[in-house]
C-alpha positions as CSV (number, residue, x, y, z in Angstrom):
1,X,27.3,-219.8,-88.8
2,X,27.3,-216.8,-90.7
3,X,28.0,-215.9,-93.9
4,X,29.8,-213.0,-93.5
5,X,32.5,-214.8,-91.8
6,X,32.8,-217.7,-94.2
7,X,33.2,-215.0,-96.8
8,X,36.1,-213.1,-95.2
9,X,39.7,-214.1,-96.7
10,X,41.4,-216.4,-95.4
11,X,43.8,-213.8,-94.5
12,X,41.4,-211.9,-92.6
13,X,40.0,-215.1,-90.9
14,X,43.4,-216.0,-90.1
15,X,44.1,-212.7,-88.2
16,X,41.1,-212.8,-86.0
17,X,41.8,-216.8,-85.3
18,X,45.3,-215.4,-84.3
19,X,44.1,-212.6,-82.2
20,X,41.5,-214.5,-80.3
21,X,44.2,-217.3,-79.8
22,X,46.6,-214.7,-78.4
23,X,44.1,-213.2,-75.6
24,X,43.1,-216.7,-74.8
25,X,47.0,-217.3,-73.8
26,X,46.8,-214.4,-71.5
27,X,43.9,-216.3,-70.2
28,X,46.1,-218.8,-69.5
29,X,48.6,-217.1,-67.7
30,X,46.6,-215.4,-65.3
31,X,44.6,-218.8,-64.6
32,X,47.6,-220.6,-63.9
33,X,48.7,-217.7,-61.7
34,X,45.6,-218.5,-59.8
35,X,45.4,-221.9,-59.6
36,X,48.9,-222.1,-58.3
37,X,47.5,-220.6,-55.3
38,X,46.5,-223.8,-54.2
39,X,49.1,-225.5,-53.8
40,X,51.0,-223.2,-50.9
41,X,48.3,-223.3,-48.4
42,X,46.6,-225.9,-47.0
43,X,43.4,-224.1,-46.0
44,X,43.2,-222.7,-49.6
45,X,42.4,-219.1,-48.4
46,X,44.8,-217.9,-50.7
47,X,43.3,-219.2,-53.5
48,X,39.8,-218.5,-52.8
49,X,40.4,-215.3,-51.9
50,X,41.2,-215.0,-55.3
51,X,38.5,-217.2,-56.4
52,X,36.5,-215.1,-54.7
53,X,37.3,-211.7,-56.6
54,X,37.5,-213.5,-59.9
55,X,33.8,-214.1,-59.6
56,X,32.4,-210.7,-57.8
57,X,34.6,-208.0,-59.8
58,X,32.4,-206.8,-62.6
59,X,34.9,-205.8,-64.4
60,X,36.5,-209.6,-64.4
61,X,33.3,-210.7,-65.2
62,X,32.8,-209.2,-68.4
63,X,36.1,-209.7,-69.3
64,X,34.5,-213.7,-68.8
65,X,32.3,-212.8,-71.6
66,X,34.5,-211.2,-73.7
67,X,37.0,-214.3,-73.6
68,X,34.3,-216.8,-73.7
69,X,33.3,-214.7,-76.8
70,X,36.8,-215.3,-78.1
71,X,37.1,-218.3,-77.1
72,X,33.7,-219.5,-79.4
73,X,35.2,-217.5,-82.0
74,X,38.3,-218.4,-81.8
75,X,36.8,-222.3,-82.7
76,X,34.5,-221.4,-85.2
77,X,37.5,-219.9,-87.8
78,X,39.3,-222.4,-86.6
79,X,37.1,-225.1,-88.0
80,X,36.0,-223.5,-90.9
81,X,39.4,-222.3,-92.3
82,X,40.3,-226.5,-91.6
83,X,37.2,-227.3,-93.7
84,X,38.1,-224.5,-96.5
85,X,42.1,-226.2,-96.2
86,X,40.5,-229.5,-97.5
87,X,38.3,-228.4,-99.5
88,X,41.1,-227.0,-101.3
89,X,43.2,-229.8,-101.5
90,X,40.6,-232.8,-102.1
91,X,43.9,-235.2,-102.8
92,X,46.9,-235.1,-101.2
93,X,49.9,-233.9,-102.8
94,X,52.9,-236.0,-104.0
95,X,55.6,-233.6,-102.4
96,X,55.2,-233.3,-98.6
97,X,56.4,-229.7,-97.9
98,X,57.6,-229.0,-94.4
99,X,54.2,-227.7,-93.1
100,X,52.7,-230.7,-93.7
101,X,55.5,-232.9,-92.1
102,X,55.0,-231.2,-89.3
103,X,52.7,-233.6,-86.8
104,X,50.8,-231.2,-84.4
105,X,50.9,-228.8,-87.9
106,X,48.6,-231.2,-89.2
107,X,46.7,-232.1,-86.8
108,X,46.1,-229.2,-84.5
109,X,42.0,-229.2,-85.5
110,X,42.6,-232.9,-83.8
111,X,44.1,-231.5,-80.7
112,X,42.1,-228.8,-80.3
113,X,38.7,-231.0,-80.5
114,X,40.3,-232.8,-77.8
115,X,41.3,-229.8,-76.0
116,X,37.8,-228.4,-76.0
117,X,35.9,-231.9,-75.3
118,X,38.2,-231.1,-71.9
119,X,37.0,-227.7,-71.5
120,X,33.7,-228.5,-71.4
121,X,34.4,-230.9,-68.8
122,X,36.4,-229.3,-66.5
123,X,34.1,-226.7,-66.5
124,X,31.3,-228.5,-65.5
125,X,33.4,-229.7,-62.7
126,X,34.3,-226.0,-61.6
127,X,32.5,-223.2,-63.0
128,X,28.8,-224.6,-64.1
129,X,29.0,-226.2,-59.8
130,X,30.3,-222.6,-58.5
131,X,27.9,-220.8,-60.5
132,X,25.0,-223.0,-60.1
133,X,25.0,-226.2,-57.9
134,X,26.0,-226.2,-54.0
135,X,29.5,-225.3,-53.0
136,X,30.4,-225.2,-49.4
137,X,31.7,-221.9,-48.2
138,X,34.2,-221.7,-45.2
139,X,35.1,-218.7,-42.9
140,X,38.6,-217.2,-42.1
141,X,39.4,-214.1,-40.5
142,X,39.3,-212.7,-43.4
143,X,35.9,-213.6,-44.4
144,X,33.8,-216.5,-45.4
145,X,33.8,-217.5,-48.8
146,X,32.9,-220.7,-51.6
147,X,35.2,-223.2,-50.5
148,X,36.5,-223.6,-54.3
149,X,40.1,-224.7,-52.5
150,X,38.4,-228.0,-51.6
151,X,36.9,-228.6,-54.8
152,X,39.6,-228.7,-56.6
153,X,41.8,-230.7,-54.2
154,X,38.9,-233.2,-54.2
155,X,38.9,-233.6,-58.4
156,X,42.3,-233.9,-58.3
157,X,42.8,-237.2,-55.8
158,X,40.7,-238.9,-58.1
159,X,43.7,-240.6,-60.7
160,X,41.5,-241.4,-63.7
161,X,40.9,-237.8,-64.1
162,X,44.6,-236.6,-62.7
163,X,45.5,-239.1,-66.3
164,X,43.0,-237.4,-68.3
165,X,43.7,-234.1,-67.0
166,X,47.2,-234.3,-68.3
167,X,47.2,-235.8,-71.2
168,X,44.4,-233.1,-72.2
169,X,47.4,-230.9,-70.9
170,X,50.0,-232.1,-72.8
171,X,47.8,-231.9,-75.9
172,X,47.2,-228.1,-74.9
173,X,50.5,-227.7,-75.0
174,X,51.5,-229.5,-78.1
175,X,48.7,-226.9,-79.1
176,X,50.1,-224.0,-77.9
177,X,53.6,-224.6,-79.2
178,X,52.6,-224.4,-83.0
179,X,49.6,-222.1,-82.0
180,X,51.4,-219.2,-80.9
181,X,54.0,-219.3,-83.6
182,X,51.4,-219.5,-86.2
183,X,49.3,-216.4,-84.6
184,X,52.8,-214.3,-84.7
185,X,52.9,-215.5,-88.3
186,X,49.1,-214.7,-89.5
187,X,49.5,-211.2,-88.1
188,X,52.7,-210.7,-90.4
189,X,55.3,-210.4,-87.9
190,X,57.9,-212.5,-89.7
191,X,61.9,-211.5,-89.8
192,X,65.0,-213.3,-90.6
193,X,66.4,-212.7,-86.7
194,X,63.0,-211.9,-84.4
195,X,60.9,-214.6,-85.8
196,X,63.3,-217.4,-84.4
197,X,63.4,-215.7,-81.2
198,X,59.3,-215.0,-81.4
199,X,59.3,-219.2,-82.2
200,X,61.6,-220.3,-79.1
201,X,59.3,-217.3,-76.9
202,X,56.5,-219.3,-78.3
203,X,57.8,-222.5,-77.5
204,X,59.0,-222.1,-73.7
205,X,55.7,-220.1,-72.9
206,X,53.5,-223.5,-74.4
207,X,56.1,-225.9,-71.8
208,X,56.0,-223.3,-69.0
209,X,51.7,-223.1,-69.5
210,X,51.9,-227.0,-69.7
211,X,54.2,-228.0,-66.9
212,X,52.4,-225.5,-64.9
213,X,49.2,-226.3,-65.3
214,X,50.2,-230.4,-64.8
215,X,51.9,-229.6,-61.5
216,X,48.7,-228.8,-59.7
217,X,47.6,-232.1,-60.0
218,X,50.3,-234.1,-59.3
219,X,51.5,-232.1,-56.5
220,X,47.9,-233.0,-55.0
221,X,47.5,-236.3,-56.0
222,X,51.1,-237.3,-54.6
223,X,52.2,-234.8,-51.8
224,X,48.3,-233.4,-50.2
């Protein structure tokens, strides 16, 4: 870890945390766009057609690095401006202000451990076995391409890890709700009449990421 970025401000820490946070929502988005694909086609075509151009575009793929960049990053302030937050405050105060009340406030270095221990598994499940282990590739008129369509549909009529899946989701969520408010809030964008529309924007982007997300598999597991 370097020292240069243990000796920015907080401030400044705070800003690039908020940035990287921001641009790994976008993320979001268009992954959910994608993975919804799934779910209207039974011979997955749709989505790995798109699958298909996510991984072969160059210009996708460095954006990859980029957010994988950001993504590191993103983790790294996160867990040292937690470690500088209690190193501050070695006891804990008497008086309970309303940050502090505030569960997923408190705990969001929790949730996002949790959300990243998921990470790393579900990426082992999909993009270490695309990029390196055996995928089977199927053939449309279209062309033939890594059936990625199956894989997923496979993962998700398992029920241990449809559970897991969503409550690592709902943590996500729970993540994103006081996440994206805070980023607004680091980069200074607070006013007495946007900022409650910027926290409710906030709010029903987390629950429409999350709900989402958690329909895949539970559309699968029940309906496929």
């Amino acid at each position: 870890m370097s020292k240069t970025m243990i000796s920015y401000s907080s401030i400044t820490k705070k800003i690039i945390m908020a940035l990287a946070g921001l641009f790994l929502v976008s993320f979001l988005l268009v992954h959910l766009s994608i993975n919804i694909l799934v779910l209207f086609d039974d011979t997955f075509e749709l989505f790995n057609q798109a699958g298909h151009f996510m991984v072969t575009n160059p210009v996708i793929q460095t954006i990859q690095w980029v957010l994988f960049f950001g993504f590191i990053l993103h983790i790294i302030l996160g867990v040292i401006i937690q470690i500088q937050n209690w190193l501050a405050r070695p006891k804990r105060y008497d008086k309970k202000y309303p940050s502090e009340m505030s569960f997923f406030s408190k705990y969001m270095i929790h949730t996002g451990a949790i959300v990243f221990i998921f990470l790393i598994i579900h990426f082992a499940n999909f993009f270490i076995k695309l990029k390196f282990g055996n995928v089977e590739s199927i053939t449309y008129e279209s062309g033939t391409y890594d059936n990625m369509g199956q894989m997923v549909y496979n993962l998700f009529k398992d029920g241990a890890y449809v559970v897991f899946y969503i409550v690592a989701l709902l943590l996500l969520g729970f993540h994103l709700d006081h996440g994206i408010q805070s980023a607004f809030q680091s980069l200074g964008l607070n006013h007495t009449v946007y900022t409650p529309v910027i926290k409710l924007i906030g709010r029903l982007l987390a629950i429409f990421i999350t709900l989402g997300f958690i329909a895949i598999p539970l559309v699968i597991y029940f309906f496929k």
